[in-house]
N, C-alpha and C positions, 0 to 999 in steps of 0.2 A: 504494500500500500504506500502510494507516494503521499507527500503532504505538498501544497503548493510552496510554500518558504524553502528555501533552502535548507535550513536546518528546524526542527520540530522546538515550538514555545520555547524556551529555557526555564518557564518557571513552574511548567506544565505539573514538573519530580518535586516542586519543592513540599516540604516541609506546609502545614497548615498555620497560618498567621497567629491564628486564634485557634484557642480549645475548645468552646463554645457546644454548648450543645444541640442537639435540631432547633427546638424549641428558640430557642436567641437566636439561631442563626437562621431562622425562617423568621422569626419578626423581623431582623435586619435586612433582608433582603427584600420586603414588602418596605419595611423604611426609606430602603436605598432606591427603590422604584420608585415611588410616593414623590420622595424630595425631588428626583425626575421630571416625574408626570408631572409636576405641581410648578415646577419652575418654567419648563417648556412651555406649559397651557396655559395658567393662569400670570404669572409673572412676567412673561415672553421673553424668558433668558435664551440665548441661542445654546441649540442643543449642544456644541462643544463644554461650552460652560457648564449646563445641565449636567451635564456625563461625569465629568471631572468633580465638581462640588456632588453625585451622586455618588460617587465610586467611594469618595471619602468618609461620606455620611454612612456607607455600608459598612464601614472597614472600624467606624467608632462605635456604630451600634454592635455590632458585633464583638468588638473588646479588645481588639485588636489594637499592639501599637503604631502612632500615628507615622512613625519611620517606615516600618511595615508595609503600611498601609502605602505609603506614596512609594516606597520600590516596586511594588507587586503593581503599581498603575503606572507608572513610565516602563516599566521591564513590558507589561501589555501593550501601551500605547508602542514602544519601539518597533518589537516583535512582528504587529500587526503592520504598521507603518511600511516598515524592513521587507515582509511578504506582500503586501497587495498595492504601496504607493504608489512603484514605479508599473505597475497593471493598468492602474487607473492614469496615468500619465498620458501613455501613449494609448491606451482607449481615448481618452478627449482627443489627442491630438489626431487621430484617426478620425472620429468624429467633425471634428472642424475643417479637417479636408476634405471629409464628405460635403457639407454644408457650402463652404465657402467655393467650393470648383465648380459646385452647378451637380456634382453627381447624383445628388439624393432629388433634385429637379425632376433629373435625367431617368433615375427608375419608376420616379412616379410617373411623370407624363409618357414613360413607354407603357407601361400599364394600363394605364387610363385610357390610352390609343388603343388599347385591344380588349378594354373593357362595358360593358355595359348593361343599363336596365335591370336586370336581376341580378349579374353576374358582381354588380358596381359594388355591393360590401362586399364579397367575396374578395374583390382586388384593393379594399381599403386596408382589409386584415392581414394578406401578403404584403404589401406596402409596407403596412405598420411593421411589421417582424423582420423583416430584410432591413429596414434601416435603421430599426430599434437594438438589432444585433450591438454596434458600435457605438450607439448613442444612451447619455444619459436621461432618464426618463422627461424631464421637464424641458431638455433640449430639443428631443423626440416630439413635444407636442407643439411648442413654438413652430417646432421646422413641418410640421404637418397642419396643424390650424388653420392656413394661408389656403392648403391643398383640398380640406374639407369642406372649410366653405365654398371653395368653388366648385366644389363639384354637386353637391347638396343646391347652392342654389342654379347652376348650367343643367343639372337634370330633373329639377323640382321634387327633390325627394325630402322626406323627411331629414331634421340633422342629425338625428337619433340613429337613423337608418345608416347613413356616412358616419358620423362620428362615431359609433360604439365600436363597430369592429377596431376601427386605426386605433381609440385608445385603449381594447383588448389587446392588441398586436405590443402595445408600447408598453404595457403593466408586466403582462408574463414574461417579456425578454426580461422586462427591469428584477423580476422577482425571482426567477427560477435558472436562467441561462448565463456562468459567465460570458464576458470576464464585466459585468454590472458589479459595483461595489459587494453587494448583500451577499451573495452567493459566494463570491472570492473569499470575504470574510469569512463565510461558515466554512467553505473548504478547508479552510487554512487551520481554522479552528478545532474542527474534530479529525482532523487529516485524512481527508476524501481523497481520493484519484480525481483532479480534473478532468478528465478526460472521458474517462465513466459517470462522472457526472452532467457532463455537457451532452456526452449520446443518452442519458436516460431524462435528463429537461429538457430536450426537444422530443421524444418519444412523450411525455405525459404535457408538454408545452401544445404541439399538433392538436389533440383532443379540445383539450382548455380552450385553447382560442378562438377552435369554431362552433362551443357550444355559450360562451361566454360575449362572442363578438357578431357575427353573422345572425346566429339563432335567437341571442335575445334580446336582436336590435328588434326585432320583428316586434318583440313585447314593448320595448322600450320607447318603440314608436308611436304605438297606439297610448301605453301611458301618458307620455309627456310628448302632442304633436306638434313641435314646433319647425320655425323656416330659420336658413340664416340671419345671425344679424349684419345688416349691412356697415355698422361703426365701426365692428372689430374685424376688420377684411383686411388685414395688413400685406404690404408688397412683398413679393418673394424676393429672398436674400439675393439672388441671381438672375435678377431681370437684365441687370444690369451691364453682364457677361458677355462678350464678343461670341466667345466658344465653350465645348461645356465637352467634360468626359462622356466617352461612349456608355453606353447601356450594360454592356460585355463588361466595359472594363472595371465599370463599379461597382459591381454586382463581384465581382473574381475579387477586388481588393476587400470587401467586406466581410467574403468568404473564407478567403485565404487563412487567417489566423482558425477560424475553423475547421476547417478541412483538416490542417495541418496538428492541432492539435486531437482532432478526432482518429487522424492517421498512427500516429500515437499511442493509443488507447487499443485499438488495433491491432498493432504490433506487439505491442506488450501481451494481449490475451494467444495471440497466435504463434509467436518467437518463444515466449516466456522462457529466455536464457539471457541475465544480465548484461554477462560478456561479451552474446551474440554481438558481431560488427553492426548491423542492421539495427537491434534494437537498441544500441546504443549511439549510433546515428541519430533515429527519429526519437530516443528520448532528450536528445538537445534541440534539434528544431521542433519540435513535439511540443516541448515546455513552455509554459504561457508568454515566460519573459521574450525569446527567441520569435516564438509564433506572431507576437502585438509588433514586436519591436520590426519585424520582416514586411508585416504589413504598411504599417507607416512609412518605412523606405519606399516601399512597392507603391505609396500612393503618391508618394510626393514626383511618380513619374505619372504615373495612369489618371491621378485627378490633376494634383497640381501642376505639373509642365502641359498637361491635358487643356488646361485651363484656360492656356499663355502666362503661369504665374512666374516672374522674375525671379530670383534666387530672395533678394530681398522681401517680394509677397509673399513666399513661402514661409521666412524667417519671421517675418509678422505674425505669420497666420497657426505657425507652431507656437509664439510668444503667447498670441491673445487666447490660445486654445488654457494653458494651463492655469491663466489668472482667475479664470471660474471654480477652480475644481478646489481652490486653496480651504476654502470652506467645507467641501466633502470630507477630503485628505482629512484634515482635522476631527469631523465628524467620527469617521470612520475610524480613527488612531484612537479618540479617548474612548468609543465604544469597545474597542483593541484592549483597553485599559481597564475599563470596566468589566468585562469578562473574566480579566484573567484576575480581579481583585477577590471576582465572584471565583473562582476557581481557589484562588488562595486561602480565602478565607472558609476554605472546606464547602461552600455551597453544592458545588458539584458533585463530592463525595456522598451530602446528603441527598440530593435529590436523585443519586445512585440505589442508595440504602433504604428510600422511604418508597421507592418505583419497583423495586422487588415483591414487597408487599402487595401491589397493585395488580389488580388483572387489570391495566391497558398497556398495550403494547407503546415500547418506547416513543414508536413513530407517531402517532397519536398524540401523546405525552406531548413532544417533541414540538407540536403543530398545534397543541391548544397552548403553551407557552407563549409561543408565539403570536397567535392572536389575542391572549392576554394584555403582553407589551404593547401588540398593535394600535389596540382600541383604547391603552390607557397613553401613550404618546404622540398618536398620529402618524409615527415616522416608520416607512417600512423595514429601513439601512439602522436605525437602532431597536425595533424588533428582533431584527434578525440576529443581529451581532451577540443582543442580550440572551437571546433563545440559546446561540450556539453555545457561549458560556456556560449556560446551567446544565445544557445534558451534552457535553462533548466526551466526561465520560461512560457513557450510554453508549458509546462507540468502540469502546474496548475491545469487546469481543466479538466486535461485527464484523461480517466479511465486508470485500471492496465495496459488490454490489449494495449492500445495506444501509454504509456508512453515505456514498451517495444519497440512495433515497432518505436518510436523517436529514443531510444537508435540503434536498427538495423538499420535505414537509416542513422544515422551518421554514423555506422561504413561502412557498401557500399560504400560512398561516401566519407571514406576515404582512400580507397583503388582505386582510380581513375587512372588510366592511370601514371603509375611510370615510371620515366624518371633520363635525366641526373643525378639529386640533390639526387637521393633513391640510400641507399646503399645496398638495396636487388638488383637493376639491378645490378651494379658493377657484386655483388656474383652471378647472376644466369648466365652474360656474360663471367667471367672468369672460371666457373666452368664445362660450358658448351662449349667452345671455340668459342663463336661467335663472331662478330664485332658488332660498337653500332645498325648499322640499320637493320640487323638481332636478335637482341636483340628486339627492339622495335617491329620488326612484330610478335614476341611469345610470349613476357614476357610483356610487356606493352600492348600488345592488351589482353593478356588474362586477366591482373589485370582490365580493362577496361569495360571487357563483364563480369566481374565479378560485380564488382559497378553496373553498368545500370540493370543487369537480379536484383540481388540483391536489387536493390533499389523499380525495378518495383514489384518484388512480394510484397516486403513491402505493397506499395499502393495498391496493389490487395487485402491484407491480409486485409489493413484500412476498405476495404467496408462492407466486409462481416462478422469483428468480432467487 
């Protein structure tokens, strides 16, 4: 079983902070969530902040000392940082070359040229998942919002009917596929196979999406029957473009890191000799870092020289791609922190210890955690992170296949039913013009059917592999 970091947590062996027993260490961990949820929601601390003053408050309630306590959450934050920063690096930058060359233009409007009438969410929901791949989710809905409305109001459909599949297409990459922050985290966290995991979140992703996107725009439409609004029709980033990558070539560059690491995965079940030349080969280009990092090079010819982009518009457009992501990075390092505080301070061992007792299978376990955090944070990327923490040892003794699917029902389950506290509802209610409780019968019911279809297949997948 690979981990995606180089080397496995450093603090994963250590020693427990605190003695503490269930009983303290289960009120502290409802404490250390509490001061979270309470800071995020009601105080509107930014979640980095949140994270860090929660990790603390976990590690005091618990009895732990406060030296302790602040090694066990930079040793997390590093750790995590270390394994998924530079992932997400060259994802955005990958992303911003899709966006700025015209290529995610480019797949949409070949699409759409061979789409129609019935077939028109069908090619929203393709859309959405092809370029959802490389992109972060709120990136994902800006760069498609421009493409929804016009298609909704050019074929006078419903925008529930255009809009639901594209943002099903853009929710399941973000929750279930890397290399999106949440998933990498959790790999990293209970040490999954990439690889094995990326072929078994597009095997239970394909389902999800066309029952979640296509099928319940159908409901979605008659609920809430509304048209474009013409305010928020904003211009496309590349109207502007003399020339724009091919169809072929943007579609290969998005892939590419894909393919590549699924080729990997591959090898490994088929070779399965360390030493073999081959599979030692495709386990360095195989490897997330190699596979993002290949793609990026490959785009800065296929989108950006594609483009007409100068060396210096390239050099720009790598600069402004990272200045966004300073706030995730963060995000996702103190959730790194908080995990492993929760791991330190024994949490893990207990909810090891108290889950034996239990007739629900981990994975379940695993997925109601997570919609837990969900619904008390708002945030999918600290759902997920905080899930992996609590049951990464629950992975112990699981095979490859297993520990993948833990990784996928955390992330289902942390995509549950998004409401007031998410600032994805905000963006899909002000961009789509609806009020909150027309927001919540589209966009939170569909984030909703997403998690449950999602989590069930998980368990379907449990029996049979």
């Amino acid at each position: 079983m690979t981990s995606l970091s180089v080397e496995t947590l450093a603090a994963d062996a250590v020693e427990p902070i605190t003695s503490a027993g269930h009983a303290q260490l289960g009120i502290a961990v409802l404490a250390g969530i509490a001061v979270i949820v309470l800071l995020i929601t009601k105080f509107r601390v930014h979640a980095f902040l949140a994270l860090t003053i929660g990790s603390l408050a976990l590690g005091a309630f618990a009895g732990a000392p406060l030296d302790k306590t602040i090694v066990s959450f930079t040793t997390g934050l590093g750790s995590t940082v270390a394994g998924v920063g530079v992932l997400i690096a060259l994802g955005a930058i990958l992303g911003k070359l899709l966006a700025d060359s015209g290529g995610a233009d480019q797949i949409v409007d070949t699409i759409l040229a061979k789409a129609g009438g019935r077939a028109m969410p069908w090619a929203m929901v393709l859309i959405a998942s092809v370029i959802g791949l490389p992109l972060f989710f709120e990136v994902g809905i800006v760069l498609l919002i421009p493409v929804v409305l016009m298609v909704a109001k050019r074929g006078n459909y419903s925008l529930m009917r255009i809009g639901i599949p594209a943002l099903a297409g853009l929710s399941v990459m973000h929750g279930l596929i890397p290399p999106h922050p949440g998933p990498l985290v959790a790999i990293d966290a209970v040490g999954a196979n990439l690889g094995v995991t990326l072929a078994l979140g597009v095997l239970v992703a394909i389902p999800t999406v066309i029952i979640a996107g296509p099928l319940f725009s159908k409901v979605a439409a008659r609920w809430v029957d509304v048209q474009a609004p013409d305010k928020m029709t904003p211009a496309r980033a590349t109207d502007d473009l003399e020339k724009r990558p091919s169809f072929r070539a943007a579609v290969v560059t998005i892939l590419l890191p894909v393919v590549l690491m699924l080729a990997k995965a591959l090898v490994d079940i088929v070779v399965d000799k360390p030493e073999h030349t081959v599979q030692r080969v495709f386990d360095v280009i195989g490897s997330p870092l190699i596979a993002l990092l290949a793609a990026v090079i490959v785009g800065m010819f296929t989108l950006g020289r594609a483009a007409g982009f100068t060396k210096d518009r390239l050099s720009s457009t790598v600069e402004k791609s990272l200045a966004p992501i300073a706030g995730v990075l963060l995000i996702v390092g103190a959730g790194g922190g908080f995990k492993q505080t929760l791991i330190d301070s024994g949490v893990g061992q207990m909810v090891l210890d108290i889950s034996k007792d239990w007739a629900i299978p981990a994975l379940l376990l695993a997925w109601l955690i997570a919609v837990v955090i969900r619904l008390a944070t708002g945030s999918a990327t600290v759902a997920t992170i905080s899930a992996a923490g609590l049951v990464a040892p629950l992975a112990a003794d699981m095979s490859t296949s297993h520990t993948a699917l833990l990784v996928l029902a955390i992330g289902a389950g942390s995509l549950f039913f998004s409401h007031v506290n998410d600032a994805g509802f905000w963006l899909v209610k002000e961009y789509f013009g609806l009020d909150v409780g027309q927001t919540i019968k589209t966009w939170s019911v569909m984030e909703t059917i997403i998690s449950v279809v999602a989590g069930g297949l998980v368990l379907l997948l449990s029996l049979v592999i």
